[in-house]
C-alpha positions in Angstrom: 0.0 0.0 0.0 1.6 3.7 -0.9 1.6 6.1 1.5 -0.9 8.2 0.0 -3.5 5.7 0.5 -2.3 5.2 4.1 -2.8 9.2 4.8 -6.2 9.1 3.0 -7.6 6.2 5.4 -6.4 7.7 8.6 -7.9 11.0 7.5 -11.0 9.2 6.9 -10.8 7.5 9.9 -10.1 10.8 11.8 -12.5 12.7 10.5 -15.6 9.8 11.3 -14.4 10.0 15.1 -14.6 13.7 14.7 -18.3 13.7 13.5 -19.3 11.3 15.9 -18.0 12.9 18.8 -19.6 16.2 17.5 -23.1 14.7 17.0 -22.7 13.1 20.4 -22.3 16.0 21.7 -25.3 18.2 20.1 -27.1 15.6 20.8 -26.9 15.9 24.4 -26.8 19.5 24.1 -30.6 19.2 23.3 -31.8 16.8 26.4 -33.5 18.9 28.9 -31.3 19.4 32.2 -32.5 17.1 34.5 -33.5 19.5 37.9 -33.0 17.5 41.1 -36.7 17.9 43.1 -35.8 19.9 46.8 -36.1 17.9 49.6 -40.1 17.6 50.8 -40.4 19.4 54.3 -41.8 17.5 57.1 -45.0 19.2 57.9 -45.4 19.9 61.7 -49.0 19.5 63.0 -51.8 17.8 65.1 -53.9 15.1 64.2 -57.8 16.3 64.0 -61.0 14.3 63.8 -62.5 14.9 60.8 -65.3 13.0 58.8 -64.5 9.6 56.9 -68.0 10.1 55.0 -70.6 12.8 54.4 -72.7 12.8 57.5 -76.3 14.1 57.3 -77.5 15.9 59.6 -79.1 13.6 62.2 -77.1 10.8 62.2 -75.7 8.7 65.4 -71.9 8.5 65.2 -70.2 5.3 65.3 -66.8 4.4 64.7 -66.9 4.3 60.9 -67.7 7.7 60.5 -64.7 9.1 62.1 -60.7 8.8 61.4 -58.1 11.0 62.2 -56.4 13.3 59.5 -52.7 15.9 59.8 -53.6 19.2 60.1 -51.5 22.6 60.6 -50.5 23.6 64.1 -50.7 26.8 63.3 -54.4 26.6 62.3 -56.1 24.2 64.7 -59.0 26.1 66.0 -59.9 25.4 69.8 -63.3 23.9 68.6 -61.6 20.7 66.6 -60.8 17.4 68.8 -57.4 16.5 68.6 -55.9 13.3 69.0 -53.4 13.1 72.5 -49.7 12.5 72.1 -50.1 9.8 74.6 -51.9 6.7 75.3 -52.6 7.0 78.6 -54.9 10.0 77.7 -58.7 9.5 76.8 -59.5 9.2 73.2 -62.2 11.8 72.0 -63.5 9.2 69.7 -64.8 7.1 72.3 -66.9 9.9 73.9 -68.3 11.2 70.3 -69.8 7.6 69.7 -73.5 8.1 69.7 -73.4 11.8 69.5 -75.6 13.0 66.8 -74.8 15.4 64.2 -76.7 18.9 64.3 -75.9 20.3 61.4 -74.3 18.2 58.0 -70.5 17.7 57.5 -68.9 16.7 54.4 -65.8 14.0 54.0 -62.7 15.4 55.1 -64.2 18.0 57.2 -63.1 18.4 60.5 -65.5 17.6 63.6 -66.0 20.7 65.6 -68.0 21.1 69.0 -70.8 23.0 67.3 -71.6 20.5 64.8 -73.0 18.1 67.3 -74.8 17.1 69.7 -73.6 15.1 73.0 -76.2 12.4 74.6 -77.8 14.1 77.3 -77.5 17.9 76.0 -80.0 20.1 75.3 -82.3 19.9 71.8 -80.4 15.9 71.5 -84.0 14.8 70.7 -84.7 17.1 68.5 -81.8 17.0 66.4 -82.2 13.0 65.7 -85.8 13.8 65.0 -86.7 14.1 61.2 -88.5 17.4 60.1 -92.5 16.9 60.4 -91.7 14.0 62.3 -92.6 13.7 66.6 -90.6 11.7 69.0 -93.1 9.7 71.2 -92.6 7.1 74.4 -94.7 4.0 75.2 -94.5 1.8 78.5 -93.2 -1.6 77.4 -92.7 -4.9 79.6 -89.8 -7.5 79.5 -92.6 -9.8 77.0 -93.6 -6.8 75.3 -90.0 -4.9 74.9 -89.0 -8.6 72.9 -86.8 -9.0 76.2 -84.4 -5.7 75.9 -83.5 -7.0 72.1 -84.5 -3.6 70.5 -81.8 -1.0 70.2 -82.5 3.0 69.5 -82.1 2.7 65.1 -84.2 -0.3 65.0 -87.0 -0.9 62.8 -90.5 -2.1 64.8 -94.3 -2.7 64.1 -96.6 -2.5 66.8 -99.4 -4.6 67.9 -102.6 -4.0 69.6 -104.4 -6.6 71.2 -107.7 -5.8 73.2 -111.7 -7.3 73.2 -114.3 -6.5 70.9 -118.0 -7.1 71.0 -119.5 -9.0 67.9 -123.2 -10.5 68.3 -123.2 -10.2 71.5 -120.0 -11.8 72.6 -116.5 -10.8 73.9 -114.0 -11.4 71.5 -111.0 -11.0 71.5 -108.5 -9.9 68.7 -105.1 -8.3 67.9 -104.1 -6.1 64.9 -101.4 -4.8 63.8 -101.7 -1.0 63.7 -98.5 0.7 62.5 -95.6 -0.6 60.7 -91.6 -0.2 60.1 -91.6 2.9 63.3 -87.9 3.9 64.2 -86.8 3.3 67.9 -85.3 6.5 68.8 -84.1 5.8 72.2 -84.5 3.0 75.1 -85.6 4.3 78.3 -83.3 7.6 78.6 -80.4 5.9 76.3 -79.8 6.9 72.7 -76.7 4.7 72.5 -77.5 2.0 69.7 -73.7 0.8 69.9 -74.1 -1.2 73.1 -75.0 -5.2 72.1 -75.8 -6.0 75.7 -79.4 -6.6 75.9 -81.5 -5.2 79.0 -85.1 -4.8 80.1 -86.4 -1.5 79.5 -89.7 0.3 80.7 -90.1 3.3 77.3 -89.2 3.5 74.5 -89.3 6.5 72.2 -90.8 6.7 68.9 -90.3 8.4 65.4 -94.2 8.8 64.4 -95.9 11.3 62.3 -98.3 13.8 64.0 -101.2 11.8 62.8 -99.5 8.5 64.3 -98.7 10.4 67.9 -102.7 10.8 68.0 -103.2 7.4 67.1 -100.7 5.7 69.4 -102.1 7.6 72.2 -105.7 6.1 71.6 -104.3 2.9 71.3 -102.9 2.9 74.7 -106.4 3.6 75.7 -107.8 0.3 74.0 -105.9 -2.2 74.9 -102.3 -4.2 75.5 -99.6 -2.8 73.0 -97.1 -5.0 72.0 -93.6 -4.3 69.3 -92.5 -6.8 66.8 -89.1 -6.7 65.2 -88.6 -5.9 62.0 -85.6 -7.5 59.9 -82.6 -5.8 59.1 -82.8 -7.1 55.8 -85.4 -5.2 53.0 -88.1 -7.5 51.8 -89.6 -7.1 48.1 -91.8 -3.7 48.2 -89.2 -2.0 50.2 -86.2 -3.7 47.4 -88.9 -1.7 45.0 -89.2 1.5 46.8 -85.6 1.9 46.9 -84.8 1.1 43.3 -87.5 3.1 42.0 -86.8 6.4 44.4 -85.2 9.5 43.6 -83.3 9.3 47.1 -82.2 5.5 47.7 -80.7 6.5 51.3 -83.9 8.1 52.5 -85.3 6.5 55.8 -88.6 4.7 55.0 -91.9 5.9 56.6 -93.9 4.3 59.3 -97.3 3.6 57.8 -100.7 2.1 59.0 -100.8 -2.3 59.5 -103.2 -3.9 57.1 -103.8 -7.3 59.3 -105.1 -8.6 62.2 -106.4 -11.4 63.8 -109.5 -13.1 65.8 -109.1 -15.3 68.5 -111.3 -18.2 66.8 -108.2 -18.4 64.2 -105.7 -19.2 67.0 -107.8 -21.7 69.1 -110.1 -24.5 67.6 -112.4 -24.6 70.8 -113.3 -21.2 70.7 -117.1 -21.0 68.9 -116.8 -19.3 65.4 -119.2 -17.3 64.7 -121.3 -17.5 61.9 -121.0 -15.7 58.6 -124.4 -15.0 57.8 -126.8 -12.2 59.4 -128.7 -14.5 61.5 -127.8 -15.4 65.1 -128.7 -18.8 66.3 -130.6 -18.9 70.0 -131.4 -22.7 71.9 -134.6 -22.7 73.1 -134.9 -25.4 75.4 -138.5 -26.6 76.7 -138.5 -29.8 79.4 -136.9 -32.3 77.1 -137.6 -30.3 74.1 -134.6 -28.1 72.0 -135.5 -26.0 69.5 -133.3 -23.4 67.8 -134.2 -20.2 66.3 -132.7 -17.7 64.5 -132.9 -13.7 64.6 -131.6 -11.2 61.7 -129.0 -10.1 63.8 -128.9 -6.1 64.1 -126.6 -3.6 62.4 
């Protein structure tokens, strides 16, 4: 090989290392710088009660509804609870449970003393109530009360059983006379997170005005007695729901359709006949005759 063509191909090979090292370094000429993030400060502050859901106004507290959230020091207004540093301490959360809420508070929103309403204070009742709604007590015995198994939040229908005259005879019957009513409180408690159950003496009602007039008469008739409802919904309340605008409102209490005679519960009781006519034994020495008269209206 001459020595021209040796010159030529370490020109070549000079110049290709040359444009490579040029276009390397354009090229990284154009990458954006990458800017180190600063260091994220360690906020300082107190942990506040706040809400872990939207509460409506009226609602018991439980547990669920309440978790604890950071907040500024600077900023914590004397009103919010605040969790304590140390264990030893009572936990605000334990003395909330049961409390109602007076006015509504959204998720996130801290829990302040003027939002709601500690068992025992003044206007408790009232807030729980529903507007156009009245609260309402009725004496209750151990048989009657289902043995202390209803809790304040329950669902209830109640029963009246009492005598009725029918051609002439005592009879004796029970009906049911108002259906799915709310069980505001148990005696003077409105706590509905204790699962021991105890005999109770009153209980206290969510009725319409209406239903407060009729519940009153009732006591007047005869013995009252509560049935449980079931937590679960059966069919026509699965329809309400689906088909309402507002498938977290609280159903409404509403008149009892059945009831029952005493004849369909023993078979030596005499049923009386269907027809208008009343049957009377006439009996004459040794002679029985029966007769029958249109029986009055």
């Amino acid at each position: 090989m001459s020595a021209r063509n040796i010159i030529l191909i370490v020109a070549a090979v000079l110049m290709t290392a040359g444009t490579a090292y040029l276009a390397r370094d354009w090229l990284n000429n154009q990458r954006p710088q990458v800017i180190a993030a600063p260091p994220v400060p360690k906020i300082e502050g107190a942990l506040v009660l706040v809400a872990a859901a939207d509460l409506p106004a009226g609602i018991l507290l439980q547990d669920k509804h309440l978790r604890w959230q950071l907040w500024p020091s600077d900023s914590v207004p004397a009103t919010y609870f605040i969790k304590p540093k140390r264990e030893d301490l009572p936990n605000p959360i334990s003395d909330l449970l049961g409390a109602v809420v007076r006015k509504g508070i959204s998720t996130g929103e801290p829990v302040s003393r003027g939002r709601i309403l500690q068992a025992g204070a003044r206007g408790f009742l009232a807030a729980v109530l529903r507007p156009g709604y009245r609260a309402m007590s009725i004496q209750v015995t151990a048989t009657s009360g289902i043995a202390g198994l209803v809790f304040p939040g329950d669902r209830i229908d109640l029963i009246l059983t009492h005598a009725v005259k029918r051609g002439g005879s005592d009879r004796r019957a029970s009906e049911t006379v108002l259906i799915n009513v709310r069980v505001l409180a148990i005696d003077q408690s409105i706590d509905d997170q204790a699962g021991n159950p105890r005999v109770f003496k009153n209980a206290t009602l969510e009725l319409t005005p209406k239903q407060t007039e009729m519940l009153a008469v009732v006591g007047e008739i005869g013995r009252l007695s509560m049935a449980l409802r079931s937590l679960a919904k059966d069919e026509a309340e699965l329809e309400r729901l689906t088909n309402s605008k507002d498938p977290m409102a609280e159903p409404d209490p509403a008149r009892g359709l059945t009831h029952t005679w005493d004849t369909e519960v023993s078979r030596l009781l005499w049923r009386p006949s269907a027809s208008n006519l009343d049957t009377v034994q006439v009996s004459r020495g040794n002679e029985t005759k029966e007769l029958k008269f249109r029986r009055r209206k």
